[in-house]
N, C-alpha and C positions, 0 to 999 in steps of 0.2 A: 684692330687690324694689324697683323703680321708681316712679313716678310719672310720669314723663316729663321733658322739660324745660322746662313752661312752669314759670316765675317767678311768686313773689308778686307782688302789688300792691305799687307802690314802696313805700307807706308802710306797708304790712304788714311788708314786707322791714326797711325802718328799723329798726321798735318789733320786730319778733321778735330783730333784729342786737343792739339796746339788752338784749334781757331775756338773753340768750345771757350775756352777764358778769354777772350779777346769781346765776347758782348758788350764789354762796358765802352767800347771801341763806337759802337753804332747811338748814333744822337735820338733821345726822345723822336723829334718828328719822323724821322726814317724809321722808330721800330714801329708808330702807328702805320706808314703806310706799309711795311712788311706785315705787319699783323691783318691787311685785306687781302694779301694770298692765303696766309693760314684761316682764316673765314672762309675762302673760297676752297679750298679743301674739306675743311670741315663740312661745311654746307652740302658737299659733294657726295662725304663719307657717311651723311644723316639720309640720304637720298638713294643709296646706295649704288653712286654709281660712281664712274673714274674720274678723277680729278687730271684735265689733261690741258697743261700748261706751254704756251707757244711764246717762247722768249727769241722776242726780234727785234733785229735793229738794221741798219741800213744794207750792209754787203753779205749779213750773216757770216763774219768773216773770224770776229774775236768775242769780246763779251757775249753773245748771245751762243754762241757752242760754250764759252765756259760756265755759262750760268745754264743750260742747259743738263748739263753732265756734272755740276756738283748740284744743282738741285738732283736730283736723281740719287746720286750719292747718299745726300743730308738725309733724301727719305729714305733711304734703302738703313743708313745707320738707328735711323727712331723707330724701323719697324713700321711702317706706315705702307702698307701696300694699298694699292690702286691708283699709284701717281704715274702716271705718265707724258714726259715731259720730252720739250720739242724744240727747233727753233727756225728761223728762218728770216730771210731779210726784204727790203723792198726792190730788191734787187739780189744775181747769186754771182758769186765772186769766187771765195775757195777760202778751207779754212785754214787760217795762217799759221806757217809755221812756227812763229814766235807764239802763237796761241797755243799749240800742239805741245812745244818745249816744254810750256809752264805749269802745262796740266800735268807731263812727263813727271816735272820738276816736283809737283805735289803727289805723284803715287803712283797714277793712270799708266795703267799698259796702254798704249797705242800704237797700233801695227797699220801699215799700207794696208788696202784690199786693194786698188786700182789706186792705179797714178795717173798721169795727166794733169790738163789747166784746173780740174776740181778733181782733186782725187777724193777717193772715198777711205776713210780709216773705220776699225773694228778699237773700239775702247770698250776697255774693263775695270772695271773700281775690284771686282770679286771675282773669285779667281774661277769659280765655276759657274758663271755667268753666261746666259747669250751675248756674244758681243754686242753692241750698238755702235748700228752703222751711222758714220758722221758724215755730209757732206755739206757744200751751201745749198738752199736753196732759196727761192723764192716762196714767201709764210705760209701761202696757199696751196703748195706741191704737193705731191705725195713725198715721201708717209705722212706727212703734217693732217691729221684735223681739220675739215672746213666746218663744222657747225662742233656745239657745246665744249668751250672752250675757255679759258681765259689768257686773255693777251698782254703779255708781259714787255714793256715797251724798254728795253734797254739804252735805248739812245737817243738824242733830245732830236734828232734830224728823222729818225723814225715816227718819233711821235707827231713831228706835227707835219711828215709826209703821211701820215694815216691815222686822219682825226676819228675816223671809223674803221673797225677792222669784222668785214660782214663773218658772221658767223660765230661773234664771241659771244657769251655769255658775262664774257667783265672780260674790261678794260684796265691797266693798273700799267701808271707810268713810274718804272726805275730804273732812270737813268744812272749810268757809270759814266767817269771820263775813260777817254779811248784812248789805248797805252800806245798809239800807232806815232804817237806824240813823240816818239822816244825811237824809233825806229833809226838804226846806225847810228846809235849814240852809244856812250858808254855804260850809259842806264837802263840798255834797253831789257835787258834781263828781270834786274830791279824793278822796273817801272810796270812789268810783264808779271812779276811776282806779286807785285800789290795790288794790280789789280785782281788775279786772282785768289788772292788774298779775301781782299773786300768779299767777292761774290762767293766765297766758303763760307766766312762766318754770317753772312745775311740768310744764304739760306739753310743753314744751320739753324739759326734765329728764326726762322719761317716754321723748317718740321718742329721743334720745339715746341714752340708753340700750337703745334696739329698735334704733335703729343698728348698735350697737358688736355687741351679742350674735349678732343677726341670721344 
C-alpha cells in the first residue's frame, strides 16, 4: 500500500528524520502495546479495508489532536495508505493553543478556518495535501466513526470514563502525561515539546512496524 510520492513538509521531514533514532527511547512494554495498533492496521490492510483510528482523551484538547496528526503523518511518511485517523474527547473543549504551537514548532502548517470558543484549523504535514480540519469534539461526532474502529485511549481519565467505547472494533490504552501540567510556567514550551515529542516517535514506531509486517 502506497501513499504516493509526495514528500512531507521539509520540516516535518527534519523532526520525523530526528524522532526515527530516538526508538531506543521507548521501553520494551510500550513497544508491545504499540505493536497492538500496528496488528490492528495490519489486520485491516489483509481485509482490505481502512484502518480508522479514534485517539481520545478527556477535553480532546492536547494529546489526542497531537497523536492524531502525527499518527497520520507517520503513515503518510511509510507509505501506508488507508489509515485514517481521528480524535475526540469525553467531552469537547477547543484545541489548545500550546498544543497548535508544538505541532507548528514540529513542521505543521496550521492555519484558522473559523475562530471562536472551538475554532476549527486546516493542518498540513504536505504541501499539496487536503487540509484536515481539526476541532474538539466529542469521540462519537461527526467526522469521527461510530462503528469499525479502533480506540486509542490517550489519557488515563478517559480511559476509565469509557470502560466501553460502542462501536470499536479494539480498544488500546496509551496513555501520555498531560503537558497542561506546565501551563504559565517557564517549561511550558519544553514540556509541550516532549510531549509531542513522545507521540512522533511512537507512532513512528507504530507505521514501522505496519511497514515491515505489511
Amino acid at each position: 500500500m502506497t501513499t504516493g510520492d509526495a514528500k512531507l513538509l521539509p520540516e516535518v521531514e527534519a523532526y520525523v528524520a530526528d524522532c526515527l533514532d530516538e526508538f531506543d527511547q521507548i521501553d520494551v512494554d510500550r513497544m508491545t502495546l504499540l505493536e497492538k495498533i500496528s496488528a490492528y492496521v495490519v489486520s485491516k490492510e489483509h481485509d482490505d479495508q481502512p484502518a480508522r483510528l479514534i485517539f481520545i482523551c478527556t477535553h480532546n484538547s492536547r494529546r489526542s489532536h497531537m497523536a492524531q496528526l502525527l499518527a497520520q503523518a507517520a503513515a503518510h511518511h511509510f507509505s501506508i495508505l488507508g489509515v485514517e485517523a481521528f480524535s475526540g474527547g469525553t467531552e469537547a473543549t477547543a484545541f489548545n493553543p500550546r498544543a497548535v504551537a508544538a505541532l507548528r514548532r514540529a513542521g505543521f502548517t496550521i492555519e484558522f478556518f473559523t475562530d471562536g470558543k472551538n475554532p476549527v484549523y486546516e493542518v498540513r504535514y504536505e504541501a499539496q495535501m487536503e487540509p484536515i480540519c481539526v476541532f474538539s469534539k466529542i469521540y462519537d461526532e461527526p467526522p469521527n466513526p461510530t462503528e469499525s474502529f479502533a480506540a486509542m485511549m490517550t489519557c488515563s481519565a478517559a480511559d476509565d470514563a469509557c470502560p466501553v467505547v460502542t462501536g470499536a472494533d479494539e480498544r488500546i490504552a496509551i496513555p501520555y502525561d498531560d503537558p497542561n501540567a506546565f501551563d504559565g510556567t517557564e517549561s511550558e514550551a519544553d514540556k509541550y515539546d516532549e510531549r509531542c515529542r513522545q507521540i512522533a516517535r511512537e507512532m513512528l514506531y507504530v507505521f514501522s512496524q505496519v511497514a515491515r509486517k505489511g
